[in-house]
Backbone as CSV, one residue per row, in Angstrom:
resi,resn,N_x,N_y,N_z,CA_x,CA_y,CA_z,C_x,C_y,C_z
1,UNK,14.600,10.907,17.268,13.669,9.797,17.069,13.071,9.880,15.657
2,UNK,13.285,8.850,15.182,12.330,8.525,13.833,10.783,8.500,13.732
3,UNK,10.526,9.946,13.241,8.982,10.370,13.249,7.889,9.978,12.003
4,UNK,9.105,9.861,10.719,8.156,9.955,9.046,8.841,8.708,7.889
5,UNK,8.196,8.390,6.976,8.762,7.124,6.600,10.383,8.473,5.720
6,UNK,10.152,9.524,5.498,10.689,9.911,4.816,10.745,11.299,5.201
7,UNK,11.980,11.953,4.729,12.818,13.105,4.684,12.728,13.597,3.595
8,UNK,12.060,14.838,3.279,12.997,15.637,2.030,13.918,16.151,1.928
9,UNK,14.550,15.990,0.485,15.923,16.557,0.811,15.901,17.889,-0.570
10,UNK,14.648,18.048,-0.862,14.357,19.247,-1.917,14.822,18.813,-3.346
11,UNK,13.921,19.563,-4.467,13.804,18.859,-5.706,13.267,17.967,-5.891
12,UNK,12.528,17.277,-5.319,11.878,15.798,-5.792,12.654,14.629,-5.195
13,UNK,13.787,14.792,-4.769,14.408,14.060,-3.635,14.214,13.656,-2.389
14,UNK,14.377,12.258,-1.525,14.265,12.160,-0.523,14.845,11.007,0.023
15,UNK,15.254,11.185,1.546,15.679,10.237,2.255,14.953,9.573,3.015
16,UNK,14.735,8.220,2.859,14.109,7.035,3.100,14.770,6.645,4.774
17,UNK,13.733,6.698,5.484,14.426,6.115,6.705,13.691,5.157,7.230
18,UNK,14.710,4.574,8.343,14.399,3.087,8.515,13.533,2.656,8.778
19,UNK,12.154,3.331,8.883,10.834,2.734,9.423,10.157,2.381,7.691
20,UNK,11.236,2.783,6.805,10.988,1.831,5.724,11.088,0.916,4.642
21,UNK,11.996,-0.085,5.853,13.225,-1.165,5.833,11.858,-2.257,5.551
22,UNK,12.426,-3.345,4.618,11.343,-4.274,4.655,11.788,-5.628,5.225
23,UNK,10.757,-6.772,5.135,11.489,-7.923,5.945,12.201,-9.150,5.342
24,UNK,12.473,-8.944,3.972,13.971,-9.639,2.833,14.941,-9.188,3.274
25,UNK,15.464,-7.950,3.338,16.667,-7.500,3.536,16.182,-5.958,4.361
26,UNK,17.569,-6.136,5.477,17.122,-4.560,6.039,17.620,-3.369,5.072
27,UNK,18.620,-3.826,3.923,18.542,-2.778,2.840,17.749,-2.157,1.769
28,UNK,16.856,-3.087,2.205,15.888,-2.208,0.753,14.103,-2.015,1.422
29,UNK,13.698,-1.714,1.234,12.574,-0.928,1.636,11.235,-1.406,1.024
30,UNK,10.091,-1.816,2.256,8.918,-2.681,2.288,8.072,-1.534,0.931
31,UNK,7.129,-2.202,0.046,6.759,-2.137,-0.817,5.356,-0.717,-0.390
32,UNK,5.085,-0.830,0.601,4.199,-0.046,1.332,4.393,1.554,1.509
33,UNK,5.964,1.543,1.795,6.137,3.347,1.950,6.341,3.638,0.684
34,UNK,7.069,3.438,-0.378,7.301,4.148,-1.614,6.162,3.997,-2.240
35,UNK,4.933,3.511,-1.931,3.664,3.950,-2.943,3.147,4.671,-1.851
36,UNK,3.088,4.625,-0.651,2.586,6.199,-0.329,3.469,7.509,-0.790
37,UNK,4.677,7.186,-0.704,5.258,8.803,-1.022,5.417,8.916,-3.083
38,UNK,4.995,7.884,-3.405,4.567,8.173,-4.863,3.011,8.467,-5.033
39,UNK,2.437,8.223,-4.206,0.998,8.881,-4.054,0.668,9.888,-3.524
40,UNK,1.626,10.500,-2.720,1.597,11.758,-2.105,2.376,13.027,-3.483
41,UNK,3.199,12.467,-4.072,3.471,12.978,-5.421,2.694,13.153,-6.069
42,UNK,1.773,12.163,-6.474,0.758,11.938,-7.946,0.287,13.405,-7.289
43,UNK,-0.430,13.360,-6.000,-1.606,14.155,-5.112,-1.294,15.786,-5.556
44,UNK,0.162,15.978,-5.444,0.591,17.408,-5.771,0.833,17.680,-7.318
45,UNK,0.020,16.662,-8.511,0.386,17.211,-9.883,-0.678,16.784,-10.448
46,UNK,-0.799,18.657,-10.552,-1.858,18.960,-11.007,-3.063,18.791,-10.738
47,UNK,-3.133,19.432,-9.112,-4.007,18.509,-8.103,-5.515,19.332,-9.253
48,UNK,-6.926,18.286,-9.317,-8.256,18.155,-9.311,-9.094,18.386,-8.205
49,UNK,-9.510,19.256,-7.128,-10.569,18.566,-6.221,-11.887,18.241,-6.652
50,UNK,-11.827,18.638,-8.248,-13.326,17.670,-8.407,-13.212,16.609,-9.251
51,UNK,-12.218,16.006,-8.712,-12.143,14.594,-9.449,-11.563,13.571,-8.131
52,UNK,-11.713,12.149,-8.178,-11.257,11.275,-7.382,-10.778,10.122,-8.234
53,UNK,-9.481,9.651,-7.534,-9.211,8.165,-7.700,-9.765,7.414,-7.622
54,UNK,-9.860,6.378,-8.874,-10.261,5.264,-8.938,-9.665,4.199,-8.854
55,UNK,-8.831,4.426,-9.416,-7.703,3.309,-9.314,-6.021,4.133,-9.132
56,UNK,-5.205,3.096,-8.428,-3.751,3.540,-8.470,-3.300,2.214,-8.618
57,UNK,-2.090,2.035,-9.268,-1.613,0.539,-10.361,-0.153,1.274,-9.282
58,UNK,0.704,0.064,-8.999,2.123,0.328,-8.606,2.821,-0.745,-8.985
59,UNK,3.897,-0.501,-9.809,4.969,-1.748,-10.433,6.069,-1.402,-9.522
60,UNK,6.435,-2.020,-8.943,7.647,-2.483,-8.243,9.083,-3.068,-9.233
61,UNK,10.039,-2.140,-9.617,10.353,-3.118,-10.787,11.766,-3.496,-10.064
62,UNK,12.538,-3.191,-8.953,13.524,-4.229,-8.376,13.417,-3.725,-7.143
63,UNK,14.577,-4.040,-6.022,14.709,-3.879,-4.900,14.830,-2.308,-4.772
64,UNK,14.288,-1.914,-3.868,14.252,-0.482,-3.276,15.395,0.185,-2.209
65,UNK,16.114,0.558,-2.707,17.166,0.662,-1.391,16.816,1.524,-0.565
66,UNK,17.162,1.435,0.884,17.057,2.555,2.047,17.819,3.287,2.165
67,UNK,17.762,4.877,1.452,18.752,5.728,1.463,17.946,6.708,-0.062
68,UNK,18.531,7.344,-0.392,17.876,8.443,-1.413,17.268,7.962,-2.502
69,UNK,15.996,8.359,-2.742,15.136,8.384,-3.846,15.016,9.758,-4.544
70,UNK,14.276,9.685,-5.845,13.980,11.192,-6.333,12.922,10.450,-6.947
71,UNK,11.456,11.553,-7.115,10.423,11.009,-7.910,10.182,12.316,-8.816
72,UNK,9.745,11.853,-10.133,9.233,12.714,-10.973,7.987,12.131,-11.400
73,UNK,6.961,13.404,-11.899,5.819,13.009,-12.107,5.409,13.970,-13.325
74,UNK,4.459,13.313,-14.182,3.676,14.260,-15.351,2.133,13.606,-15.505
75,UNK,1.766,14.142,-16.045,0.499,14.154,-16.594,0.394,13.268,-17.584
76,UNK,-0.137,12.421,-17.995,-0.288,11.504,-19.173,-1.461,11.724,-19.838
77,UNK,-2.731,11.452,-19.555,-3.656,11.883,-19.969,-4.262,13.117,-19.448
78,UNK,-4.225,14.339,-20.105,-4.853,15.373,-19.280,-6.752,15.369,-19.675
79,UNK,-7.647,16.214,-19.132,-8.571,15.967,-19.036,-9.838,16.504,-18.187
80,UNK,-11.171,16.784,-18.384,-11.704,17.698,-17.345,-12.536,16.362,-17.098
81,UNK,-13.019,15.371,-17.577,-13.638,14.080,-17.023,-13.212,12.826,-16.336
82,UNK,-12.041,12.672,-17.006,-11.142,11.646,-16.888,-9.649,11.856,-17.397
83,UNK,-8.600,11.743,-16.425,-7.123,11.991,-16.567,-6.446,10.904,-16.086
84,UNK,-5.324,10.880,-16.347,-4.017,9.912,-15.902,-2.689,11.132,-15.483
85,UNK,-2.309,10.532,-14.185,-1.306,11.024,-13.764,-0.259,10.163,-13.390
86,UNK,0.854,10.300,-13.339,1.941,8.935,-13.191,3.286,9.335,-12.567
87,UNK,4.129,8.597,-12.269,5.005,9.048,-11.377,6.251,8.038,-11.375
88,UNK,6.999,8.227,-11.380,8.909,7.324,-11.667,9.571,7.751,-9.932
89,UNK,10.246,6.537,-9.532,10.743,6.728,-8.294,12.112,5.846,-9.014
90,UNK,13.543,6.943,-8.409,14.632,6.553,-9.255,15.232,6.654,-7.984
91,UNK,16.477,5.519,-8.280,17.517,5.356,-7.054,18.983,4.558,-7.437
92,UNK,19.503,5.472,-7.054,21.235,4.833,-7.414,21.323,4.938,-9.057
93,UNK,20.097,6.107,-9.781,20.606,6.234,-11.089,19.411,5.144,-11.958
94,UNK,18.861,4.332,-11.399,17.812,3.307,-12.059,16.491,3.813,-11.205
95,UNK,15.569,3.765,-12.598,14.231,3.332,-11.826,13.754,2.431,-10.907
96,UNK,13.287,2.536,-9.980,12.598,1.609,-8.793,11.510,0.958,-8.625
97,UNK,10.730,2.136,-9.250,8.999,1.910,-9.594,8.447,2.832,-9.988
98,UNK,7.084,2.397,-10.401,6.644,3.514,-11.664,4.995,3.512,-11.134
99,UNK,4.420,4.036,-10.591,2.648,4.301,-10.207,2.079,5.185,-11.568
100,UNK,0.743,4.567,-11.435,-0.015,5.258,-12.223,-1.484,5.672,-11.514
101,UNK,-2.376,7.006,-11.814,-3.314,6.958,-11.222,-4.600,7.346,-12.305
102,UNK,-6.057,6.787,-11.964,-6.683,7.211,-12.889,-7.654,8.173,-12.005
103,UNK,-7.680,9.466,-12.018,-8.749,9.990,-11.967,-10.171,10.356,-12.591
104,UNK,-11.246,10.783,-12.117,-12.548,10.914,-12.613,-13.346,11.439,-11.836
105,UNK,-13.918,12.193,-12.694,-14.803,13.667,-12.168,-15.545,12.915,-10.965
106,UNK,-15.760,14.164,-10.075,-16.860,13.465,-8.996,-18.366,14.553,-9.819
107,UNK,-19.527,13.190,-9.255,-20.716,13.281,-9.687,-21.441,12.306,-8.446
108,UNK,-22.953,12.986,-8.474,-23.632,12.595,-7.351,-24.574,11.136,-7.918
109,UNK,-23.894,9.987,-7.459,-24.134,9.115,-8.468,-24.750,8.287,-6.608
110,UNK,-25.080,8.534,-5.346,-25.636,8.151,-4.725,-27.438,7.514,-4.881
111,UNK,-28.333,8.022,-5.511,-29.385,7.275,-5.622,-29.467,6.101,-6.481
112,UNK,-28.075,5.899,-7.248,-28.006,4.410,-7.868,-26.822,3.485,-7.536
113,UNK,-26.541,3.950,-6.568,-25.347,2.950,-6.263,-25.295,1.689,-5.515
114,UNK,-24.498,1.101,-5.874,-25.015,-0.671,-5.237,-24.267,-0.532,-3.618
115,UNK,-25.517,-1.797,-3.051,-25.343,-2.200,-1.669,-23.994,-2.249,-1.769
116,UNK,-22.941,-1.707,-0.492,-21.542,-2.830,-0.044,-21.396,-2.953,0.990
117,UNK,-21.368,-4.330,1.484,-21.507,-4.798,2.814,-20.393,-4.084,3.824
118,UNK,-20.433,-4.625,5.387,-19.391,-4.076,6.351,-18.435,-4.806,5.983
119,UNK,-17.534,-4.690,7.219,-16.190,-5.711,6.902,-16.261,-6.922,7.489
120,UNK,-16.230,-8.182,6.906,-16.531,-9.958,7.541,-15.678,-9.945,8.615
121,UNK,-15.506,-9.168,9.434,-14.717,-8.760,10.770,-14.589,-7.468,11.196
122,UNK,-14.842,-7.602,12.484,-14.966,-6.075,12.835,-13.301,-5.789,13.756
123,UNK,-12.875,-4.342,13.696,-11.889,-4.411,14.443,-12.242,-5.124,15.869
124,UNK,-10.568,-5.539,16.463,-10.928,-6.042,17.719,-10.552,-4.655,18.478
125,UNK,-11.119,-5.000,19.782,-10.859,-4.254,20.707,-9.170,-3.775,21.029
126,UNK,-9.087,-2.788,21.662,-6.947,-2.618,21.455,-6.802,-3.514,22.535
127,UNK,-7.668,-4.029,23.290,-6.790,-4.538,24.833,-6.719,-6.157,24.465
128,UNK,-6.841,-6.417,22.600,-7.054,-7.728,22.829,-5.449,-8.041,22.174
129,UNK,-4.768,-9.337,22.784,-2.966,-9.191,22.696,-3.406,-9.816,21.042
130,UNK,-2.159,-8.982,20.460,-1.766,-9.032,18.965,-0.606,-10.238,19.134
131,UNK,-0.909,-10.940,17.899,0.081,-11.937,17.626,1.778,-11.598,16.973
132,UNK,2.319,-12.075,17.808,4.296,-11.321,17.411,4.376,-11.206,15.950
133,UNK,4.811,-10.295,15.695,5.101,-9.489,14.346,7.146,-9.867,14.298
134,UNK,7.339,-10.333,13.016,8.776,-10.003,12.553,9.335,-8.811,12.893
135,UNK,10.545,-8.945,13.068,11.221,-7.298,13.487,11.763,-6.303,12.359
136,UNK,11.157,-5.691,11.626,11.981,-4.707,11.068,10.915,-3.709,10.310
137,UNK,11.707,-2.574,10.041,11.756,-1.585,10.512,10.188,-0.645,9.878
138,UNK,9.235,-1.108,8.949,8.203,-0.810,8.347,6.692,-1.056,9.597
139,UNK,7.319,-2.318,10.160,6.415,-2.489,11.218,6.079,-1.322,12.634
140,UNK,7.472,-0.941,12.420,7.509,0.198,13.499,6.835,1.064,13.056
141,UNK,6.390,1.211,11.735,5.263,2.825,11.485,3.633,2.453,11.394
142,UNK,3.149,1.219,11.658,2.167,0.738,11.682,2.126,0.490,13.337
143,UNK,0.446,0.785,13.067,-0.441,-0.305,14.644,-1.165,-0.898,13.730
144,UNK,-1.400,-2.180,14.354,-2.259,-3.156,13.693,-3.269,-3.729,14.959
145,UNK,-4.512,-4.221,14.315,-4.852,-5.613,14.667,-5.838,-6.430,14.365
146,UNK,-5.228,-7.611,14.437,-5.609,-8.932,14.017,-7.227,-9.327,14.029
147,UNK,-7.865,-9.531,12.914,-9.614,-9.804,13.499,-9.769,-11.525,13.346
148,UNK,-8.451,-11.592,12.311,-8.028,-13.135,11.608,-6.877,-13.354,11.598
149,UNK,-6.365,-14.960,11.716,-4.598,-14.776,11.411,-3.530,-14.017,11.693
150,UNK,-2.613,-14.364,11.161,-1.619,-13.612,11.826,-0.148,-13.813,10.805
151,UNK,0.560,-12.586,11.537,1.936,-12.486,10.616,2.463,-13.819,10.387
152,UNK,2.410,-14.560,11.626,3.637,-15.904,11.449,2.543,-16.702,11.185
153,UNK,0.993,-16.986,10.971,0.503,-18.085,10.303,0.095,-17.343,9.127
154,UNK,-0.149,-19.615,7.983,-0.369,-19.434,6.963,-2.147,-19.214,6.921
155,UNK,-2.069,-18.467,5.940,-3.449,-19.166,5.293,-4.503,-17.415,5.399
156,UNK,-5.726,-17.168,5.257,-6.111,-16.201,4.885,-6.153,-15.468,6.142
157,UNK,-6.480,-13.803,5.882,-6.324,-13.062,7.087,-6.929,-11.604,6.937
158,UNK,-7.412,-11.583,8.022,-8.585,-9.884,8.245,-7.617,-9.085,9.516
159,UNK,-6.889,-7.740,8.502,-5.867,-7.281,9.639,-6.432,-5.566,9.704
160,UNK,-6.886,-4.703,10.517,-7.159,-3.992,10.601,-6.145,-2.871,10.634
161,UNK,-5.320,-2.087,10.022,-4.198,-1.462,9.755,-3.851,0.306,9.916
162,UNK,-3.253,0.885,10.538,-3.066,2.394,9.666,-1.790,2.651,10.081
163,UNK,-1.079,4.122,9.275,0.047,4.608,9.289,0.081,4.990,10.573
164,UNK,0.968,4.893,11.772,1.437,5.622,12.588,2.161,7.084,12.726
165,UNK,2.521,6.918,11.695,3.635,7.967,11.091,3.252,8.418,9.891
166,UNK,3.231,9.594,9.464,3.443,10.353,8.655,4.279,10.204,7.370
167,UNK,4.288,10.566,6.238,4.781,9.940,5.018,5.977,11.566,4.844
168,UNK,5.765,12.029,5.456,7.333,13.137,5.171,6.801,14.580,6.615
169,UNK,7.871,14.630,7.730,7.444,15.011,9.144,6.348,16.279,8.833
170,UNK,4.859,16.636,9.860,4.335,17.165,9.732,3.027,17.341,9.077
171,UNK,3.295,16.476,8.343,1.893,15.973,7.156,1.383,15.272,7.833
172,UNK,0.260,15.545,7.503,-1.480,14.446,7.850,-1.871,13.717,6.472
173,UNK,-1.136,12.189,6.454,-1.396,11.612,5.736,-2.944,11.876,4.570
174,UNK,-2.864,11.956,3.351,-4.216,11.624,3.150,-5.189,10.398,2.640
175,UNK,-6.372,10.249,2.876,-7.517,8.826,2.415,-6.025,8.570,1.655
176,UNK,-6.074,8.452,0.922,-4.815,7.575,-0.527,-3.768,7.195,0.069
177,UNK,-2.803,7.896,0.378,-2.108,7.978,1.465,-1.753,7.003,2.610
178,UNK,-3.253,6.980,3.072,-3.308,5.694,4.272,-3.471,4.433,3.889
179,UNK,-4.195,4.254,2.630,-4.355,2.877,1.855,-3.332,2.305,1.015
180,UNK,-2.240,3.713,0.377,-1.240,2.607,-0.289,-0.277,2.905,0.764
181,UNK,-0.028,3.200,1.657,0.705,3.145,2.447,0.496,1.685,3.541
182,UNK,-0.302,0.744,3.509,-0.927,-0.457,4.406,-1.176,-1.281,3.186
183,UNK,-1.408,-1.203,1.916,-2.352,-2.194,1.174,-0.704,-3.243,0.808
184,UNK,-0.008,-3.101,0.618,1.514,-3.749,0.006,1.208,-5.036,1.000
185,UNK,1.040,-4.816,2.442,1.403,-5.604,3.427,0.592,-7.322,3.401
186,UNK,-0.830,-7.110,2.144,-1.897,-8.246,1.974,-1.241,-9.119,1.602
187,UNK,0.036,-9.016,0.957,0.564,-10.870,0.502,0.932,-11.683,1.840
188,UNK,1.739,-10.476,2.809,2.545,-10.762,3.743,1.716,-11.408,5.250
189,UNK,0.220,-10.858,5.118,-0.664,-11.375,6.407,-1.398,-12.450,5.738
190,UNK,-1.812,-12.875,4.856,-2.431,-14.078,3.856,-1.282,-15.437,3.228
191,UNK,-0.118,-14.851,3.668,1.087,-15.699,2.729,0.515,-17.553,3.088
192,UNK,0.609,-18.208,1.981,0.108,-19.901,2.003,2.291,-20.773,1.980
193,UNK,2.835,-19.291,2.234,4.237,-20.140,2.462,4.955,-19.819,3.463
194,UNK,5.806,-20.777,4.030,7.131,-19.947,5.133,7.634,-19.221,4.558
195,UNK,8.045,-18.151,5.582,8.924,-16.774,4.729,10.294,-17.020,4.570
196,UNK,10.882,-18.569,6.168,12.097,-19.136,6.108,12.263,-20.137,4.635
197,UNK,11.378,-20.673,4.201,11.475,-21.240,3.230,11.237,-21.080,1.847
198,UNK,10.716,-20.139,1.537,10.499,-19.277,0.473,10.605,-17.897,0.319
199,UNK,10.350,-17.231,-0.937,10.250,-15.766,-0.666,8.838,-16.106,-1.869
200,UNK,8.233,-14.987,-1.501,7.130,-14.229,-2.433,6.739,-13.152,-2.212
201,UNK,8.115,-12.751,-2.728,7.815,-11.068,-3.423,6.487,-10.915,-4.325
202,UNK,5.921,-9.235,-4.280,5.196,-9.256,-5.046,5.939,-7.689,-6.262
203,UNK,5.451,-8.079,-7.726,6.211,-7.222,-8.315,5.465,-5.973,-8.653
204,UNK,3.905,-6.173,-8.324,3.005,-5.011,-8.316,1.659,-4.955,-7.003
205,UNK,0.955,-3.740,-7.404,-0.267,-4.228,-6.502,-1.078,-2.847,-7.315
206,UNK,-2.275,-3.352,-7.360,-3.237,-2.302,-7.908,-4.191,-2.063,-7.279
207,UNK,-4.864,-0.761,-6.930,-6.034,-0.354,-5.948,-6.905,-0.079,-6.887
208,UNK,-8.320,-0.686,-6.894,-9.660,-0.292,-7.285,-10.431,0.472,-6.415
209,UNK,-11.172,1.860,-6.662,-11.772,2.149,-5.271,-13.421,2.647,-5.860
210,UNK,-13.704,2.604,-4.921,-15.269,2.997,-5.489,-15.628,4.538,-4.594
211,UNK,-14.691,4.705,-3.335,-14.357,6.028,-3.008,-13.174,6.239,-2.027
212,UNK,-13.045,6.936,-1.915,-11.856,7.656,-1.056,-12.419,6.848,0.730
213,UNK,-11.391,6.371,1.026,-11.538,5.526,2.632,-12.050,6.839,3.487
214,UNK,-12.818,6.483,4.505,-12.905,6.745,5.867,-12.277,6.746,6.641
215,UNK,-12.177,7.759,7.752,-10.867,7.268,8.701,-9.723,7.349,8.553
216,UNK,-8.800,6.466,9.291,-7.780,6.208,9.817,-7.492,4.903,9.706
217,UNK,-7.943,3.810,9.873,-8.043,2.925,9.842,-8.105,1.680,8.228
218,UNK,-7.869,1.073,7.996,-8.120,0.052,6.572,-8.219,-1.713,7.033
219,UNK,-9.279,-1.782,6.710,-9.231,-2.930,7.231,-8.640,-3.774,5.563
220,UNK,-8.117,-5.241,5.892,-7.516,-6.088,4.492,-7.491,-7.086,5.056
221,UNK,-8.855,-7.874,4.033,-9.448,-9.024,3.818,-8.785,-9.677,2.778
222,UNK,-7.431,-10.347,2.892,-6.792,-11.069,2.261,-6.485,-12.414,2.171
223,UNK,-6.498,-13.117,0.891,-6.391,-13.912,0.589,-5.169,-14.640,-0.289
224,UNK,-4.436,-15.506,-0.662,-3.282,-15.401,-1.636,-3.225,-17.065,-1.729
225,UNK,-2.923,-16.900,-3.443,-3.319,-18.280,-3.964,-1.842,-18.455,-4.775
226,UNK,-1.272,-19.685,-4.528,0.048,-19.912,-5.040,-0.413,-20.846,-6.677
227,UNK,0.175,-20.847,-7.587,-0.194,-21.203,-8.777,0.893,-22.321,-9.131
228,UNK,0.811,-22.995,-10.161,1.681,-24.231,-10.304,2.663,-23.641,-11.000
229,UNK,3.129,-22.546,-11.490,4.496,-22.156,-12.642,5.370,-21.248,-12.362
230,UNK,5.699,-20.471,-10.740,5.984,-20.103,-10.111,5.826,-18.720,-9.523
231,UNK,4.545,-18.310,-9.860,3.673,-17.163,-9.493,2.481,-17.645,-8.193
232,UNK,2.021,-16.428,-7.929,1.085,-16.119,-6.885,0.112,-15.049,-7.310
233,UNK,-0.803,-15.406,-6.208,-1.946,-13.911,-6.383,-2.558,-13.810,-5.500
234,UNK,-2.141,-12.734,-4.655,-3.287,-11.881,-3.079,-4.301,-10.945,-4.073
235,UNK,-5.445,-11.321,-3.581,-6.414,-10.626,-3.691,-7.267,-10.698,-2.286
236,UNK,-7.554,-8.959,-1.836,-7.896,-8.698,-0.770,-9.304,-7.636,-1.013
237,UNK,-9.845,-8.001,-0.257,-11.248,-6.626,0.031,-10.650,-5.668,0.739
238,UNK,-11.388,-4.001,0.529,-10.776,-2.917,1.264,-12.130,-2.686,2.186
239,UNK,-11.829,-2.442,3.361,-13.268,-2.114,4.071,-12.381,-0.786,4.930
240,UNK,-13.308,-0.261,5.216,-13.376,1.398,6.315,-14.366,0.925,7.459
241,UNK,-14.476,2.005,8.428,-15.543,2.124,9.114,-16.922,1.992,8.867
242,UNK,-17.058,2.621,7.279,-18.347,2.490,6.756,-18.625,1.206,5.965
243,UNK,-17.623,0.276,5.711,-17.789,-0.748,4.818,-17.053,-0.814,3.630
244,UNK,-17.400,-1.870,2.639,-16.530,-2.327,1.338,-16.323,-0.610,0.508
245,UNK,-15.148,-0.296,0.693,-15.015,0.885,-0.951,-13.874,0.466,-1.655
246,UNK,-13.517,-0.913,-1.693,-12.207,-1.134,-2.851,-11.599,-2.562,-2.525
247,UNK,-10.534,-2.590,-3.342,-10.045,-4.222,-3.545,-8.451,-4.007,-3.912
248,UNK,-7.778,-4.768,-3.506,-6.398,-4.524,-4.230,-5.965,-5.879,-4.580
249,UNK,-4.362,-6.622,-5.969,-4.669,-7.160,-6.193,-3.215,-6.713,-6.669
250,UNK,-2.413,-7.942,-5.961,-0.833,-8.185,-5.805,-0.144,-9.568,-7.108
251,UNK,0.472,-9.605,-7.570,0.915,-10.393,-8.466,2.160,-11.007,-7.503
252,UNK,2.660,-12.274,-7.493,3.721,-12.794,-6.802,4.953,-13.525,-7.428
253,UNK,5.872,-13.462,-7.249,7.489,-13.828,-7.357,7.511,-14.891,-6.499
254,UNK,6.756,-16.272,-7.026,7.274,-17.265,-5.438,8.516,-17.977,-6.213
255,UNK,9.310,-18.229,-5.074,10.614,-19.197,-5.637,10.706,-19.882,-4.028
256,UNK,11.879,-21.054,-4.230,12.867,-21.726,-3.374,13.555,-20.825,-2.533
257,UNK,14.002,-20.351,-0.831,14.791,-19.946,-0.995,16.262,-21.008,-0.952
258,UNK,17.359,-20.059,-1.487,18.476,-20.554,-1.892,18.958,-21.140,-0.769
């Protein structure tokens, strides 16, 4: 049985399995697992524990195939206040995608920090029925549910989300981990198009955070606005248990489909 989005296969290598098939083609792989297992990379170079993410940027630069990846990672900006760490995910010999992360010292910056509200929806209860989800194979590593909208309608949507599965067998996902591993999915619960009649890919997505999530859980308050020249833009709120700590913020590929 298929337990983890991914297999190592040693060296920086790994095999991609089908729970992270996306819903264009069952050959190439939803935008969601390869920035967790490029964030689970960044996590092991040159780990900081007194520093936190602020932001993680992910370029998507073509289709992802399901079957072997290798990621390499370095240091870009090194640093005891503020650093950059970054990371290349290569397949069939080409790059795939390229993450970047910014870290920054932690400091007790609690007696000035601004109000952030809960989430404009609270999870629902589990016994309340979820609306049918598309079939393939990324969905199988998620539980979801719905506080707004839904997979097969258009228009904006509050989906309460986490990994089911593990990002390589045995691991306990971490905060980062669980958020870029769910945040990819905001174009796809907000989409303003048919998926039979269009595609809108997105070619990046960037996380702002103001701290490391709570929980298990991510809630994504998404929204997505189609533009007149053949782009898009999801922009979503990040909420936890405790409320607002971040935002992410997808760029879109809308076309005809053929």
């Amino acid at each position: 049985m298929v337990d983890s989005l991914y297999r190592s296969l040693g060296d920086g290598r790994f095999w991609s399995t089908e729970l992270t098939q996306g819903p264009w083609d069952p050959r190439h792989q939803h935008g969601s697992p390869p920035a967790a297992l490029l964030t689970r990379e960044l996590e092991r170079t040159d780990p900081q524990p007194d520093m936190t993410v602020a932001q993680l940027a992910i370029d998507i630069l073509g289709p992802i195939p399901v079957g072997e990846v290798a990621v390499h990672t370095e240091v870009v900006r090194p640093g005891r206040r503020v650093q950059s760490v970054a990371a290349e995910m290569v397949a069939d010999g080409r790059p795939v995608a390229y993450a970047r992360a910014w870290r920054l010292r932690r400091a007790d910056t609690e007696a000035i920090a601004s109000a952030t509200g809960t989430a404009r929806l609270p999870m629902p209860d589990a016994s309340v029925d979820e609306p049918p989800l598309p079939d393939f194979g990324y969905f199988h590593a998620l539980e979801w549910r719905f506080a707004e909208g839904g997979f097969l309608l258009n228009g904006p949507a509050v989906l309460w989300a986490r990994l089911a599965v593990p990002v390589l067998p045995g691991e306990e996902p971490s905060p980062l981990q669980r958020v870029a591993g769910v945040a990819d999915t905001a174009s796809g619960i907000s989409s303003e198009l048919s998926f039979a009649a269009y595609t809108f890919s997105n070619v990046d997505f960037t996380l702002h955070l103001l701290r490391p999530q709570s929980g298990e859980w991510t809630c994504l308050d998404a929204a997505t606005t189609v533009g007149p020249a053949g782009s898009g833009l999801c922009r979503t709120r990040l909420y936890d248990e405790h409320g607002d700590f971040g935002s992410v913020g997808q760029t879109l590929f809308v076309a005809r489909r053929d």
